[in-house]
C-alpha positions as CSV (number, residue, x, y, z in Angstrom):
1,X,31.5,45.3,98.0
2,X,31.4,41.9,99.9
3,X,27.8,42.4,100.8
4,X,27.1,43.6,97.2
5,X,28.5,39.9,95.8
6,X,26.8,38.0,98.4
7,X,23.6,39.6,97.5
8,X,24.3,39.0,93.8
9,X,25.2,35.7,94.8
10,X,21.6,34.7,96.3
11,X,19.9,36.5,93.2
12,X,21.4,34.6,91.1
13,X,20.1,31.2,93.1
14,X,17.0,31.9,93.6
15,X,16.3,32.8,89.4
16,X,18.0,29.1,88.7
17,X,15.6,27.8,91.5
18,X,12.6,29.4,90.1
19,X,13.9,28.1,86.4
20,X,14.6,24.9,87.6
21,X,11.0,24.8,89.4
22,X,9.1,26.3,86.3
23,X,10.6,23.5,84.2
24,X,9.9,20.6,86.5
25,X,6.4,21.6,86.9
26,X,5.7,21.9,83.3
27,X,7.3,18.4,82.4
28,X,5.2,17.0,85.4
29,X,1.8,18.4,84.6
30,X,-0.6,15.8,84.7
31,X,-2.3,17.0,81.7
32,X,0.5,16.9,79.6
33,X,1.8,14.0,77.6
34,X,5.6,15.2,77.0
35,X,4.8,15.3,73.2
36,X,6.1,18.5,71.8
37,X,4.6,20.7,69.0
38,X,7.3,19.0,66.6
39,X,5.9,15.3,67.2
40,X,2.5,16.6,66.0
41,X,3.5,18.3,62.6
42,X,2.3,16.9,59.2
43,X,3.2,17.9,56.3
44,X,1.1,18.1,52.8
45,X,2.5,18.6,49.7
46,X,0.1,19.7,46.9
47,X,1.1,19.9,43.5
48,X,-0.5,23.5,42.1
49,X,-2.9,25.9,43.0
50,X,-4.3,26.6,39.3
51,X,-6.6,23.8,39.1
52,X,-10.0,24.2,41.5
53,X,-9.8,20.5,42.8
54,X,-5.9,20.9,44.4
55,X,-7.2,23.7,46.2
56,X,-10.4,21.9,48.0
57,X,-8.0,18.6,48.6
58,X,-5.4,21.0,50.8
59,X,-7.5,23.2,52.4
60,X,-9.6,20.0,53.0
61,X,-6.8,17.9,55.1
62,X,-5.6,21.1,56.5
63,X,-8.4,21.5,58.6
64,X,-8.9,18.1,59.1
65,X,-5.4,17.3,60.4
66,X,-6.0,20.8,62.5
67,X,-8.9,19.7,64.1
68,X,-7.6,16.2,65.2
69,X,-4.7,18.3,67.0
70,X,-1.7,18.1,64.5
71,X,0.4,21.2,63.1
72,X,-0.2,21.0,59.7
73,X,2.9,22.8,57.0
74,X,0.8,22.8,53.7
75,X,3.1,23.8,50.4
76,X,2.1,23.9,46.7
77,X,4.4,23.6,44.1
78,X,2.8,25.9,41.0
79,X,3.4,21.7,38.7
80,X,7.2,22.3,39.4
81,X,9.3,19.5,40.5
82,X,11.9,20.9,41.9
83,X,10.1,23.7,43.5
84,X,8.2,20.2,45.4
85,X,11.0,18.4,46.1
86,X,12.6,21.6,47.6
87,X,9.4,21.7,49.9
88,X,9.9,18.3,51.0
89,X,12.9,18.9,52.0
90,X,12.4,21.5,54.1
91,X,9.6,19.6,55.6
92,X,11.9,17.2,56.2
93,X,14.2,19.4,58.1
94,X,11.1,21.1,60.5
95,X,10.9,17.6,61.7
96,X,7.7,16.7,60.2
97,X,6.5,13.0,61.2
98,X,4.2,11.9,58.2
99,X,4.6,13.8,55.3
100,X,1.3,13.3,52.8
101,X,2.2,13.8,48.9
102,X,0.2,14.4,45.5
103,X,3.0,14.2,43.2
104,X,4.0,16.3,40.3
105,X,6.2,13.7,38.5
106,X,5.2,10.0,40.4
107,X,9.3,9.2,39.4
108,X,10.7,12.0,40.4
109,X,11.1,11.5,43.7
110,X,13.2,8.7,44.8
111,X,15.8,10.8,46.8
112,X,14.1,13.2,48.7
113,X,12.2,10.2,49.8
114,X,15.2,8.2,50.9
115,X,16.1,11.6,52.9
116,X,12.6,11.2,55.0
117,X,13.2,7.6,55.6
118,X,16.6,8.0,56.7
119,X,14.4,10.1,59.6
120,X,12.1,7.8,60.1
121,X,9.4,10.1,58.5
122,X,6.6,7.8,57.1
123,X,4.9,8.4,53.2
124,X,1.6,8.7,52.2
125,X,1.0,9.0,48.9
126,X,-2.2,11.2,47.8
127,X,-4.1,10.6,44.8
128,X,-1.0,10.1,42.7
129,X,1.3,6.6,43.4
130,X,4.7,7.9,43.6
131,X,6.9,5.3,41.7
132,X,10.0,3.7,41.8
133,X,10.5,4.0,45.4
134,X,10.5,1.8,47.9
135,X,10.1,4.7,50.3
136,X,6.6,5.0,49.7
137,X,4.5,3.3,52.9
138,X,1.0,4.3,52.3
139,X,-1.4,5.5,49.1
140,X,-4.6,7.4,49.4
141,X,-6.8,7.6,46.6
142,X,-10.3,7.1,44.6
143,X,-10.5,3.7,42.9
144,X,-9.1,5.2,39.7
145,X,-9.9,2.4,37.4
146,X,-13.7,2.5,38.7
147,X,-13.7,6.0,37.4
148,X,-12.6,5.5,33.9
149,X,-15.1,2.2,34.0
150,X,-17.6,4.8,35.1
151,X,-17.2,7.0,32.9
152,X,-17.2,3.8,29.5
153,X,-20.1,2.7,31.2
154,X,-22.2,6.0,30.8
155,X,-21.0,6.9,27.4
156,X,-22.6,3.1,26.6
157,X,-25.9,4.2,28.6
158,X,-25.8,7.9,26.6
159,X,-25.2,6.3,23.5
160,X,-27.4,2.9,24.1
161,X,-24.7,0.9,22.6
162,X,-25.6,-2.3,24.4
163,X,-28.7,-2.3,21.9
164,X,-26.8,-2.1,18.8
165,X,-27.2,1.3,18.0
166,X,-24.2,3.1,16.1
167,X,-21.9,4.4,14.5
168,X,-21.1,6.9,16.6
169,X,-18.0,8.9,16.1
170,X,-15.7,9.0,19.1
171,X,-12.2,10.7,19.9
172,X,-10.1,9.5,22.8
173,X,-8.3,11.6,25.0
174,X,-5.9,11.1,28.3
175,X,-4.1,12.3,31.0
176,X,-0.8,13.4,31.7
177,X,1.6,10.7,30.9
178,X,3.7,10.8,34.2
179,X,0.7,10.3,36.2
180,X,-0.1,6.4,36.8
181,X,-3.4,7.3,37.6
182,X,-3.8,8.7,33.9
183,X,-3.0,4.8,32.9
184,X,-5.8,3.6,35.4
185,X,-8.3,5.7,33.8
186,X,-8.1,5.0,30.4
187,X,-7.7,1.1,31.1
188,X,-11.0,1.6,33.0
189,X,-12.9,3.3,30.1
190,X,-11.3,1.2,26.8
191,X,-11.8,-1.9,28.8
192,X,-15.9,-1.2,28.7
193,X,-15.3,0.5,25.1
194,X,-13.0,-1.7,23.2
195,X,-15.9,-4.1,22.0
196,X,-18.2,-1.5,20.8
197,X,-15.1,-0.3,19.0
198,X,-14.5,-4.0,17.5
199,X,-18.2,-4.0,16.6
200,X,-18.0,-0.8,14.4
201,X,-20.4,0.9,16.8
202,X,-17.9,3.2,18.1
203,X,-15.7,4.9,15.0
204,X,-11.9,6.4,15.9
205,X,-11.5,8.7,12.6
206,X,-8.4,9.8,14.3
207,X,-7.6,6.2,14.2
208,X,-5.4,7.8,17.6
209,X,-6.2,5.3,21.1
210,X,-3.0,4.3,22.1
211,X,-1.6,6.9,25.4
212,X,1.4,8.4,23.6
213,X,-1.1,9.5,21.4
214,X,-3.9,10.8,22.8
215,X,-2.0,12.0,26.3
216,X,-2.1,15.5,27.4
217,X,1.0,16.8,28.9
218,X,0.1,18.1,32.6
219,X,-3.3,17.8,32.3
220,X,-3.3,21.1,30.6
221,X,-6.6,22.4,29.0
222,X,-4.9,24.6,26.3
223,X,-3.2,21.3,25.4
224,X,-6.4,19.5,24.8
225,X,-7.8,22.4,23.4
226,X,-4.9,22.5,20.7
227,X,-5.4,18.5,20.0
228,X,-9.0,18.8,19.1
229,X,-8.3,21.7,16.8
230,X,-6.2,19.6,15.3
231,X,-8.4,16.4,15.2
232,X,-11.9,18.5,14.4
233,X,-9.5,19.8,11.5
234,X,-8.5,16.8,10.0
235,X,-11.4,14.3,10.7
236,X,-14.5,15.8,10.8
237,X,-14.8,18.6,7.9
238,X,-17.4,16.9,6.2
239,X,-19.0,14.9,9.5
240,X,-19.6,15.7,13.1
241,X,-18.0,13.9,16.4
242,X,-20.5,12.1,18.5
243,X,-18.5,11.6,21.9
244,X,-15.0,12.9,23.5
245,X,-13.7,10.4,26.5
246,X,-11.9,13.1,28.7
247,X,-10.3,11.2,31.8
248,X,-10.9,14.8,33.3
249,X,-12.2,18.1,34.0
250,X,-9.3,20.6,33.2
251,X,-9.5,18.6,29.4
252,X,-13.2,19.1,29.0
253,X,-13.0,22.3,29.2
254,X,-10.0,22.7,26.5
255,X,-12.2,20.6,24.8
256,X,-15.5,22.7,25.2
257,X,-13.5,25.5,23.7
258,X,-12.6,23.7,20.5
259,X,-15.9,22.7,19.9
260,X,-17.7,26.3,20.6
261,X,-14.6,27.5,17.8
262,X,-15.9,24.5,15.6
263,X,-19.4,25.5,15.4
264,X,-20.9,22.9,18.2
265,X,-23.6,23.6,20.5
266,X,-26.5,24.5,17.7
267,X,-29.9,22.3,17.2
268,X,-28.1,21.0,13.9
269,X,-24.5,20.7,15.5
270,X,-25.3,19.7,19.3
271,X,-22.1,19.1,21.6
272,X,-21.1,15.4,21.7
273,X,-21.3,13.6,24.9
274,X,-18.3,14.4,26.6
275,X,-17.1,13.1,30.1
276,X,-15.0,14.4,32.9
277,X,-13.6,13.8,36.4
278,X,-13.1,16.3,39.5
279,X,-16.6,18.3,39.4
280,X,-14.8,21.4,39.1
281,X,-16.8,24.4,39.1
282,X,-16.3,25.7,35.8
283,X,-17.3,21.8,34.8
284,X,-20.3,21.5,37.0
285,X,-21.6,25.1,35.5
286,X,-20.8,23.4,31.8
287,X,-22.8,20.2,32.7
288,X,-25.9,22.6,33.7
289,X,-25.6,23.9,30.4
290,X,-25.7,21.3,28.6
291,X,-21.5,21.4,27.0
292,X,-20.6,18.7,29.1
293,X,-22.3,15.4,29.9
294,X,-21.2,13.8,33.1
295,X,-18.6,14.3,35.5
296,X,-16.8,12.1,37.9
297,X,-16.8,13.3,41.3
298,X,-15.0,12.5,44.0
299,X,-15.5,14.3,47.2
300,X,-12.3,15.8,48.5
301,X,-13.5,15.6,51.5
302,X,-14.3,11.6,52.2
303,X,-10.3,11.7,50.6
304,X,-9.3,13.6,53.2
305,X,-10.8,12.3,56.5
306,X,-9.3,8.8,55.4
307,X,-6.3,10.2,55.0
308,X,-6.7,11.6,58.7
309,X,-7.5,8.2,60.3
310,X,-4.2,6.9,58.2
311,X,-2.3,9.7,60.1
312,X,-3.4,9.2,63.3
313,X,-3.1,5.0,63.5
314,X,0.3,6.0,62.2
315,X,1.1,8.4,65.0
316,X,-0.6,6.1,67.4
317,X,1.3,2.8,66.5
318,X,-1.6,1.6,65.0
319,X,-2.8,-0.6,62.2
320,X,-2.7,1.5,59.3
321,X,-6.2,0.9,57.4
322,X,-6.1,-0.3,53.9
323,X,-8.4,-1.8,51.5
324,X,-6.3,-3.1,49.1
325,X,-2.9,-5.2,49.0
326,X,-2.4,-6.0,45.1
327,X,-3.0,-3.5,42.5
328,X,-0.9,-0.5,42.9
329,X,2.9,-1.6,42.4
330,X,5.0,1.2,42.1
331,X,7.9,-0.6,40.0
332,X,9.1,-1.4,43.4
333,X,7.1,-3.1,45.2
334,X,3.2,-2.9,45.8
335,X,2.2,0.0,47.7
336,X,-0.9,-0.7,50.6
337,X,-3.7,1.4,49.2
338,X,-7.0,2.9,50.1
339,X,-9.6,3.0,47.4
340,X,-12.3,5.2,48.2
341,X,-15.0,5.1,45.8
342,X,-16.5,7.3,42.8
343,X,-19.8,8.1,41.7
344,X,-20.4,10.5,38.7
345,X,-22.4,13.8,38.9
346,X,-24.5,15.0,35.4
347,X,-27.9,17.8,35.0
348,X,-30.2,14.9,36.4
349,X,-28.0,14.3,40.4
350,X,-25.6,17.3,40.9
351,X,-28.3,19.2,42.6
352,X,-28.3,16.2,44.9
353,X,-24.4,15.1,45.1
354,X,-23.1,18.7,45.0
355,X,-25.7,21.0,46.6
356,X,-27.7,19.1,48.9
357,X,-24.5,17.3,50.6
358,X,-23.3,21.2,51.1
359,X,-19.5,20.5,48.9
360,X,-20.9,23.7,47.0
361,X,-23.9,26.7,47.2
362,X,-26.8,28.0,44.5
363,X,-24.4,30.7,44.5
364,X,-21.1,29.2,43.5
365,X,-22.9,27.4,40.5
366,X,-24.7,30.5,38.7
């Protein structure tokens, strides 16, 4: 029995030694830093999966993050705040380091982001400013006040307004009114309109401009489609609308539908000029047909390889780049931005922008 225990007794030595061993050699391998999986996780917060554009921006900084070595936790939140604030905590929780965010609701998020900085977890805001929190280090996004400027500044070139040619009937539509970025965009586009409007060239029948008016809940097509219904309806029985400013893509096409329903699209009715943002698609196939006239695009993927270098000089200790310092105060305090920068697709360049630079295939557009 003796011998028995004192056999036992060596066993057991030599499994601690070989534990003991195993462990030291691991932590001392030359090759390996001493960072664990855990130090290297990202998350991304996405706010829905039913519009195209959502899709291409997360699977976008997925792989991105993924090929610059990090462990990437990628939610979406089906346009549900609490289901998104429920992800973000549980990011929180898996120890995530950065956590990247295209908000649902920019205000609704002021605790769960006092959670990640009580961790140390540092903010970068996608696409959307997240407001009224001063937990908010970092925003990523397309110059969004170039893109409604863009999109005034073709509606001019489409109409030849700077000629003096008009009237031309125009509606006004927005985005979702708890998105700043919705507020950016129509700035952009009324700043380059308003004087054509104060000239008579441009004609509001609606006499509807202001955003409580002409916003659309969630950026929901059926909601624009509903509101031109009801503007086509009571406006323009007896006379034809010339152009629709839509800050985006999802819109256009509610808007599309309403018109098709109205009668437009004929030599004697043709479809107003109509603008858009995102180059979904369903929008790019619509421009090729001659429904919609331009389209904003920005490329998902220039978004997401800045966001990329942001992650990394965070991770590294390094100076995060920005390129601006002074326009995007979230009610707090002003957030340090990077604008990327917007061009517009329409039938004449989206072989060009959308083909040629490979974001889609022949295929994908027929």
């Amino acid at each position: 029995m003796k011998k028995f225990a004192s056999w036992l007794l060596i066993l057991v030595l030599l499994v601690s030694m070989f534990f003991m061993y195993g462990c030291t050699q691991q932590t001392s391998n030359p090759g390996d830093s001493g960072t664990t999986e855990g130090d290297k996780l990202i998350g991304v917060a996405m706010p829905t999966k039913s519009l195209q554009r959502w899709n291409q921006d997360g699977d976008n900084m997925k792989k991105m993050l993924e090929t610059a070595g990090y462990k990437v936790i990628l939610e979406y939140a089906d346009n549900k705040v609490e289901q998104q604030v429920t992800q973000l905590e549980n990011m929180i929780t898996q120890g995530c380091k950065v956590i990247v965010i295209a908000s649902i609701d920019g205000t609704a998020l002021k605790g769960v982001l006092a959670e990640a900085a009580k961790e140390g977890i540092k903010i970068i805001a996608y696409d959307r400013l997240i407001l009224d929190s001063p937990d908010v280090d970092y925003y990523a996004t397309f110059d969004n006040y170039l893109v409604g400027k863009i999109q005034g500044e073709y509606i001019v070139g489409a109409l030849d307004l700077a000629s003096g040619k008009g009237p031309f009937n125009l509606e006004v539509f927005g985005g979702s009114p708890d998105d700043n970025n919705a507020f950016f965009f129509n700035n952009g586009a009324m700043d380059v309109l308003q004087p054509y409007i104060d000239k008579g060239q441009l004609v509001i029948n609606s006499g509807q401009v202001k955003m409580e008016q002409v916003a659309i809940q969630g950026w929901r097509s059926e909601g624009a489609q509903a509101r031109m219904d009801n503007l086509l309806t009571a406006n323009y029985s007896d006379k034809k609308v010339d152009v629709v400013l839509s800050p985006n893509d999802s819109l256009a096409q509610g808007i599309v539908a309403s018109l098709k329903a109205a009668g437009y699209g004929s030599a004697d009715k043709p479809f107003p000029v109509l603008t858009g943002q995102d180059c979904d698609v369903t929008n790019v196939k619509m421009l090729i047909a001659g429904e919609q006239s331009m389209s904003i695009f920005k490329d998902t993927r220039t978004l997401a390889s800045q966001v990329v270098e942001m992650v990394t000089a965070i991770m590294d200790g390094k100076e995060v780049p920005v390129n601006d310092t002074t326009t995007y105060n979230n009610n707090i305090k002003v957030v340090p931005s990077f604008l990327c920068e917007p061009v517009f697709a329409d039938k004449d360049n989206y072989k060009e922008l959308l083909i040629d630079s490979g974001y889609y295939t022949l295929e994908q557009l027929k």
